[in-house]
Short mmCIF file of the C-alpha atoms (twelve columns), coordinates in Angstrom:
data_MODEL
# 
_entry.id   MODEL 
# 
loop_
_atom_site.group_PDB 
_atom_site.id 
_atom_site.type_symbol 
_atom_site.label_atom_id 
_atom_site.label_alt_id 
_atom_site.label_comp_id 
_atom_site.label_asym_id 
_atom_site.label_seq_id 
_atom_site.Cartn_x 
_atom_site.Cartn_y 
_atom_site.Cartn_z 
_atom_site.pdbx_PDB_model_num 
ATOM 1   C CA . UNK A 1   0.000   0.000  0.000   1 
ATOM 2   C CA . UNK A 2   0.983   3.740  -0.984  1 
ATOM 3   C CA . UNK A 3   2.050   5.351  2.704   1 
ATOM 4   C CA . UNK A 4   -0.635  7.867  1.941   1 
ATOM 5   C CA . UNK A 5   -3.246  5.129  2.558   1 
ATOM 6   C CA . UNK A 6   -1.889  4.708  5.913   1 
ATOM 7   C CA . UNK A 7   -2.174  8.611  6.205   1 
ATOM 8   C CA . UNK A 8   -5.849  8.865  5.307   1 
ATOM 9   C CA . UNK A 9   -6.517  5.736  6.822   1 
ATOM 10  C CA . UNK A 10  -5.547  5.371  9.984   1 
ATOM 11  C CA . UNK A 11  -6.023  9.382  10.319  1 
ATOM 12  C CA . UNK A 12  -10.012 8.533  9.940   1 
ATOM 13  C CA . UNK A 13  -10.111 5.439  11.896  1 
ATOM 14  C CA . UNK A 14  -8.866  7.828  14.563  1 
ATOM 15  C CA . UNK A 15  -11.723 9.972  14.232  1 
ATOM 16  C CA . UNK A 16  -14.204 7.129  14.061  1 
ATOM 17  C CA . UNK A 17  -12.760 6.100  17.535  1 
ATOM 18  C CA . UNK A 18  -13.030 9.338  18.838  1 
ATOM 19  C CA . UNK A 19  -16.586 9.638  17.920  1 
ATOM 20  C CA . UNK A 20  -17.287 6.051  19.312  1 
ATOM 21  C CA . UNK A 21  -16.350 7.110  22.473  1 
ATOM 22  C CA . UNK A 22  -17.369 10.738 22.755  1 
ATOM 23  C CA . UNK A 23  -21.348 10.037 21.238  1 
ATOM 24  C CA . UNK A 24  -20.967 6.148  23.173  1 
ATOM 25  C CA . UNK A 25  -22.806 4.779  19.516  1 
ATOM 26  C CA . UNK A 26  -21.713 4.083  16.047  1 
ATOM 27  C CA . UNK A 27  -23.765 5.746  13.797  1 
ATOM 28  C CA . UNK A 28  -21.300 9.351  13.941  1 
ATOM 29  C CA . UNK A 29  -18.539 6.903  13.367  1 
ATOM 30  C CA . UNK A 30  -19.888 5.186  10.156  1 
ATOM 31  C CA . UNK A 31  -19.168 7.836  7.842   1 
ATOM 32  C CA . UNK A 32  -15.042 7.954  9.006   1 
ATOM 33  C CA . UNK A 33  -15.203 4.231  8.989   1 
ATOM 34  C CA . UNK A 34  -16.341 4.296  5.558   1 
ATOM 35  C CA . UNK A 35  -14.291 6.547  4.549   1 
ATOM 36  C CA . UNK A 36  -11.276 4.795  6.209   1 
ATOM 37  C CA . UNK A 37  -11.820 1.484  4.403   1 
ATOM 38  C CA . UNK A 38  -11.954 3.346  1.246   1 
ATOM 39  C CA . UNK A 39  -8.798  5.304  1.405   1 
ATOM 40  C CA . UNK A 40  -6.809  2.113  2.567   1 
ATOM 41  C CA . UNK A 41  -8.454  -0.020 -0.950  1 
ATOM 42  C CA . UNK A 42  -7.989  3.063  -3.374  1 
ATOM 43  C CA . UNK A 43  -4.009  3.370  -2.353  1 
ATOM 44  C CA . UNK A 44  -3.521  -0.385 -3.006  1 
ATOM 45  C CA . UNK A 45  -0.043  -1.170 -4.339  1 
ATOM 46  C CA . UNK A 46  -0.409  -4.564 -5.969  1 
ATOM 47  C CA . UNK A 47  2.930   -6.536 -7.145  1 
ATOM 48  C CA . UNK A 48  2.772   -6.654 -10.450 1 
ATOM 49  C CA . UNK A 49  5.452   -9.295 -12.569 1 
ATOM 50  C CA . UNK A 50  6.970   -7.062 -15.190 1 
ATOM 51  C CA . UNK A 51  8.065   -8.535 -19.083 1 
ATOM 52  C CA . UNK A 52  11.459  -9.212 -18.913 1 
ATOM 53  C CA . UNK A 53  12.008  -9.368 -23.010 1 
ATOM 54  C CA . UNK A 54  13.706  -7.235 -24.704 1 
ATOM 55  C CA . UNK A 55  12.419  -3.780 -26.665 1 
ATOM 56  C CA . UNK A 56  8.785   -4.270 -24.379 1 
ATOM 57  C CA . UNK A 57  6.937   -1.559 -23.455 1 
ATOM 58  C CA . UNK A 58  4.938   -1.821 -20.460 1 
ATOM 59  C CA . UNK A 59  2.075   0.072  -19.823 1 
ATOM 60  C CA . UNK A 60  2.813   2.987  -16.834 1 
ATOM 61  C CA . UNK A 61  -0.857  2.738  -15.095 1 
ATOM 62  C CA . UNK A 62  -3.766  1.131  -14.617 1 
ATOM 63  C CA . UNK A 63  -7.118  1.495  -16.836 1 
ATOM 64  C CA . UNK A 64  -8.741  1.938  -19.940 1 
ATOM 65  C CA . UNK A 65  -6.745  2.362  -23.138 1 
ATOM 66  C CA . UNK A 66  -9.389  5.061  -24.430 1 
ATOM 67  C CA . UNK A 67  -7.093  6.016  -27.849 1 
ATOM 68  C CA . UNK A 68  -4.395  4.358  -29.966 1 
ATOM 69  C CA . UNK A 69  -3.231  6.626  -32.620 1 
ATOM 70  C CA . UNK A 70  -0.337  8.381  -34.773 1 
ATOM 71  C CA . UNK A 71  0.612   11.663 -34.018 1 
ATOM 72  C CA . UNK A 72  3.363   14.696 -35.641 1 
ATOM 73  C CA . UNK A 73  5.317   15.684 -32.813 1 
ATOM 74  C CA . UNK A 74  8.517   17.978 -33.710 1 
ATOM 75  C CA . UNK A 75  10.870  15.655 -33.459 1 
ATOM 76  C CA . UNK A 76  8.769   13.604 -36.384 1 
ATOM 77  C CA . UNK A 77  6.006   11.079 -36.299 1 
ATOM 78  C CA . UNK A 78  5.413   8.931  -33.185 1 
ATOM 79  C CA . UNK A 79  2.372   7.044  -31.798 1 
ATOM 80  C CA . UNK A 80  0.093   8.109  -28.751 1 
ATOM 81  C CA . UNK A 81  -1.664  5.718  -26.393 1 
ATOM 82  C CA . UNK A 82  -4.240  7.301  -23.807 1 
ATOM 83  C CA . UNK A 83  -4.980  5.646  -21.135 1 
ATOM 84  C CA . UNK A 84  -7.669  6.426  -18.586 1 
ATOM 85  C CA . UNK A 85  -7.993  5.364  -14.703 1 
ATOM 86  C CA . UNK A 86  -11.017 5.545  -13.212 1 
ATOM 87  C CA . UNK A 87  -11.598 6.100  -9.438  1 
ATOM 88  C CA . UNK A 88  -11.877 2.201  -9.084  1 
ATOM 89  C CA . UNK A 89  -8.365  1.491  -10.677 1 
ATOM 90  C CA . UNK A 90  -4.718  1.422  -8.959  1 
ATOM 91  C CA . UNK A 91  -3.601  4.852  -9.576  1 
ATOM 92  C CA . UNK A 92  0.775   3.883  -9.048  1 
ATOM 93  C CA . UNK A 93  2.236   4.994  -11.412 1 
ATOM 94  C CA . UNK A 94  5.417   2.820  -13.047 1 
ATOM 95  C CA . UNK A 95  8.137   2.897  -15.815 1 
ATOM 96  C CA . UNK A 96  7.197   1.741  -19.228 1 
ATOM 97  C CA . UNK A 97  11.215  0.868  -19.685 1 
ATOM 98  C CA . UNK A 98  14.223  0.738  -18.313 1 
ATOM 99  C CA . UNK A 99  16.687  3.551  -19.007 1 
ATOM 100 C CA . UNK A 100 17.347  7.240  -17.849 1 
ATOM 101 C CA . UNK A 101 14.571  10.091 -16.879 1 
ATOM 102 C CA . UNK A 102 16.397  12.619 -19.782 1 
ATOM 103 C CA . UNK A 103 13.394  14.839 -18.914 1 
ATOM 104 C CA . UNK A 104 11.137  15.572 -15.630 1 
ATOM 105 C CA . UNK A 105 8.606   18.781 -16.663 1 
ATOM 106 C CA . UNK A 106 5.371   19.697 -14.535 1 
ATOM 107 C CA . UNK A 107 3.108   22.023 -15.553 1 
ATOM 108 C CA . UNK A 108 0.284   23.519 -13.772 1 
ATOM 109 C CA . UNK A 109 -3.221  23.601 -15.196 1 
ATOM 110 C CA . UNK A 110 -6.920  22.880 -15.125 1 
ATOM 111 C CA . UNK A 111 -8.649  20.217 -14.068 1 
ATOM 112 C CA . UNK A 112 -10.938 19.464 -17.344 1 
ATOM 113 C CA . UNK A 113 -12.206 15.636 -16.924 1 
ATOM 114 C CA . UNK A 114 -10.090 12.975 -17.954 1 
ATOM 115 C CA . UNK A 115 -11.658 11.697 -20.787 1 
ATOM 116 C CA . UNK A 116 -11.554 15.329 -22.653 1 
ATOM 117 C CA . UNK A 117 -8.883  15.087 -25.127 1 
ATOM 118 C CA . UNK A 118 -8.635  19.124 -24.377 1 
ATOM 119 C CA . UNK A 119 -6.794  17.355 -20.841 1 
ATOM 120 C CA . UNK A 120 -3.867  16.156 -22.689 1 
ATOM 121 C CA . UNK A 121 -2.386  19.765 -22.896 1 
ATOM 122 C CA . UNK A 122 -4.434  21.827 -20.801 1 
ATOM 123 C CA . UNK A 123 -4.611  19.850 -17.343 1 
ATOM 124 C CA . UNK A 124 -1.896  19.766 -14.905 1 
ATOM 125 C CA . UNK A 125 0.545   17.237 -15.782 1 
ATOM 126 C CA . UNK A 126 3.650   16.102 -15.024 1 
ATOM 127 C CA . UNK A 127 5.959   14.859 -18.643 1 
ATOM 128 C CA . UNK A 128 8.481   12.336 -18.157 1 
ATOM 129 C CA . UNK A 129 11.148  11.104 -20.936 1 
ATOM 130 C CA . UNK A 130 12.829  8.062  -20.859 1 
ATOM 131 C CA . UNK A 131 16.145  7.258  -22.628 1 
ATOM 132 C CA . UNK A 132 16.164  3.241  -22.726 1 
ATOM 133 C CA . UNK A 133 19.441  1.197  -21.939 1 
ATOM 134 C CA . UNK A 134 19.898  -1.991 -21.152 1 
ATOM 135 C CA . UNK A 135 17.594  -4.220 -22.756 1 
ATOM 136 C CA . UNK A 136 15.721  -1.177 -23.451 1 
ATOM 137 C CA . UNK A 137 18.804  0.727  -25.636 1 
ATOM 138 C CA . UNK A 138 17.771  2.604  -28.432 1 
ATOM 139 C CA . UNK A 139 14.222  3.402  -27.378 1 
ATOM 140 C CA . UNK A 140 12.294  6.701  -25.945 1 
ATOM 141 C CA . UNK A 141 9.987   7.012  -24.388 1 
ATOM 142 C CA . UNK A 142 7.766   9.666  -22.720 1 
ATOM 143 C CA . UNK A 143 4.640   9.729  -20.598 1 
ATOM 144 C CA . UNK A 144 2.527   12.422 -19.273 1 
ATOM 145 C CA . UNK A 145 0.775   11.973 -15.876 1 
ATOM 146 C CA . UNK A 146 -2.518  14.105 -16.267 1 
ATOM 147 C CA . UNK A 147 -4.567  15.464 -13.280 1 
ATOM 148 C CA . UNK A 148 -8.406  15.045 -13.725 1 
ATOM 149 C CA . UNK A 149 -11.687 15.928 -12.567 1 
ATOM 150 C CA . UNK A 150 -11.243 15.030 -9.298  1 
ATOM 151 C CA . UNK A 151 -7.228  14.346 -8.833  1 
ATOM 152 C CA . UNK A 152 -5.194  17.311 -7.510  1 
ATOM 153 C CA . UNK A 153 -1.927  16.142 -6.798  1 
ATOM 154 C CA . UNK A 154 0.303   14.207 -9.006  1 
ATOM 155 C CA . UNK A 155 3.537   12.342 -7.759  1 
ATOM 156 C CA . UNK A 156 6.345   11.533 -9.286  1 
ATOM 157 C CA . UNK A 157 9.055   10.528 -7.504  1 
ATOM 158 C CA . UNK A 158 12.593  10.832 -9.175  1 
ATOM 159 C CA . UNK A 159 14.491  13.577 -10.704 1 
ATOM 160 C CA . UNK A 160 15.973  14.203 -14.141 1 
ATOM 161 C CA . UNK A 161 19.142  11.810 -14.451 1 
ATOM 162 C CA . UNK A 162 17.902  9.166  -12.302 1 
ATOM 163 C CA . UNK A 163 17.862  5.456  -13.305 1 
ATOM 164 C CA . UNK A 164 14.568  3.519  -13.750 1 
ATOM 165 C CA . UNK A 165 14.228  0.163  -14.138 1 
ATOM 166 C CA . UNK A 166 11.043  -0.823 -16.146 1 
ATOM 167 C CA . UNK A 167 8.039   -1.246 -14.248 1 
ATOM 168 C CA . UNK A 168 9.734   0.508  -11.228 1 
ATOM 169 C CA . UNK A 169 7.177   2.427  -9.424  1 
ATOM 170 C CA . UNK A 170 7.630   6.161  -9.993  1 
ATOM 171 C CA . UNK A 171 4.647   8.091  -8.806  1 
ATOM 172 C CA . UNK A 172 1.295   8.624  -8.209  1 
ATOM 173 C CA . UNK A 173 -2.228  10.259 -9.467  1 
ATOM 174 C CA . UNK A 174 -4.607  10.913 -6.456  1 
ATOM 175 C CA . UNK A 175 -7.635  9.959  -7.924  1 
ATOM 176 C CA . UNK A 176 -9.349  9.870  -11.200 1 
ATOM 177 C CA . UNK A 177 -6.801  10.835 -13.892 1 
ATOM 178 C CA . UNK A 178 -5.069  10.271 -17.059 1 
ATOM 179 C CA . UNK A 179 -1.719  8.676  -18.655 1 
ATOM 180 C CA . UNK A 180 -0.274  9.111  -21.995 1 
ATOM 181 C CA . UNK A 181 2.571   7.153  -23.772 1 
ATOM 182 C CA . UNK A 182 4.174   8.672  -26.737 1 
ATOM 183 C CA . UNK A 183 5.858   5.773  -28.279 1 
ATOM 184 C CA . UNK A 184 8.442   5.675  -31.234 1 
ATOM 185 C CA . UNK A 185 6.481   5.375  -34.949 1 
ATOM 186 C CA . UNK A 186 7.788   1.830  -35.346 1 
ATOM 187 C CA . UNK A 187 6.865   0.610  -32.040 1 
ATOM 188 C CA . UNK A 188 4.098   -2.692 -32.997 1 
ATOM 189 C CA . UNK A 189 1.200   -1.776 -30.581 1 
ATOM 190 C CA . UNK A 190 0.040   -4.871 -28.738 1 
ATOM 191 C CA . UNK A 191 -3.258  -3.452 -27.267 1 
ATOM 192 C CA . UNK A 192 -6.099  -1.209 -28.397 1 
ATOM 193 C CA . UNK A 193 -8.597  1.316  -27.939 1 
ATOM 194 C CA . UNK A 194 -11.076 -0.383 -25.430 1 
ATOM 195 C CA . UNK A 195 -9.014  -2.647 -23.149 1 
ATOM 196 C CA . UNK A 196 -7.915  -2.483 -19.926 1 
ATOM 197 C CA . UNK A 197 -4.366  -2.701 -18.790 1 
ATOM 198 C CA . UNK A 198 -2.305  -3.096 -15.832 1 
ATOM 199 C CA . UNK A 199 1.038   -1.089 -14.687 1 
ATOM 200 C CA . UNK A 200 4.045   -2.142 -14.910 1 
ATOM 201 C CA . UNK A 201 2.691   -5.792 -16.636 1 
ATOM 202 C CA . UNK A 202 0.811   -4.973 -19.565 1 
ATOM 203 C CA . UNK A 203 3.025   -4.584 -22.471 1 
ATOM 204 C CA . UNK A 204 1.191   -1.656 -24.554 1 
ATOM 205 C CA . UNK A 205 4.006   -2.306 -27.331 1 
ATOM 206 C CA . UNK A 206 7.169   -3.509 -28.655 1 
ATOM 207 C CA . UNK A 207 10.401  -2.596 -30.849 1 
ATOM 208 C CA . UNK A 208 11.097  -4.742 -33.674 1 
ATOM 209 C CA . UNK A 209 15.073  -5.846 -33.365 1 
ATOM 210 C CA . UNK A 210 16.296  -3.984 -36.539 1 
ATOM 211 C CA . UNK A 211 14.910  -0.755 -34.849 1 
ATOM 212 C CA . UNK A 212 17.197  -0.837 -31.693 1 
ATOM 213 C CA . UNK A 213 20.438  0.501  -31.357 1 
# 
């Protein structure tokens, strides 16, 4: 479990004690309680077993894989998967490879719902680029953590420089939010619009051999 969990958590099973005892009953305590038990599931942390092949991309959240498409970025073409987690889904956040954070950029916005394509570049998000090694050389990567309706705070963990090993956790949306994965225009997409994947074990594509340096 995410230590915030514990935070929220135990922080309202406090106050559900403290209500116990003060009105001698539970029904001022239910609402905490509730509350409690749902702050401990939505932090969840699940192990996840992470690909271990060679040019995989893994997927960087939990959710819905709401678009699949090709996109003109300036450094030339490149693919875009959007994925979309829901206030039922694990909101950790991991690395789709292995490899170096080359770029860490937040950027404060609005809070547009999730599912608005307007949220990719209006929202606050945080932009992270990955420059693969290991079994990962030769790829980049980058992925945009995207605040939605209802998240406002997004995590991320490391700094520009670091080392990431994929599926390593990185960070965190609090609540309802969006990822997107801007993958290299030969990348061979292994999911599609309509399915639901899982962080750090879904593999959203791969790099055909001749492609990697």
């Amino acid at each position: 479990m995410v230590r915030d969990g514990y935070m929220y958590g135990l922080s309202l099973l406090a106050v559900a004690a403290a209500l116990r005892w003060a009105t001698g009953g539970w029904v001022w305590a239910l609402a905490p309680l509730v509350l409690a038990a749902f702050f401990l599931w939505f932090f969840r942390d699940p192990r996840r077993i992470v690909p271990t092949g060679e040019g995989m991309i893994v997927s960087p959240g939990d959710g819905l894989v709401t678009e699949a498409a090709s996109i003109a970025t300036p450094a030339g073409p490149h693919q875009r998967i959007s994925i979309f987690l829901s206030v039922f889904d694990v909101h950790v956040n991991r690395a789709p490879i292995g490899g170096v954070l080359s770029r860490v950029i937040y950027q404060k916005g609005k809070y547009l719902n999730a599912l608005n394509p307007a949220s990719a570049e209006r929202n606050e998000q945080n932009t992270v680029t990955v420059c693969g090694a290991g079994k990962d050389q030769g790829i980049e990567v980058t992925f945009k953590q995207i605040a939605g309706l209802l998240a406002r705070r997004i995590v991320f963990n490391l700094s520009e420089g670091q080392t990431v090993e994929r599926g390593q956790r990185v960070g965190l949306i609090k609540f309802g939010s969006r990822v997107d994965v801007v993958l290299p225009a030969e990348a061979v997409l292994r999911v599609k619009v309509g399915e639901r994947v899982k962080g750090g074990s879904s593999v959203l594509a791969a790099m055909p051999r001749g492609d990697r340096a």
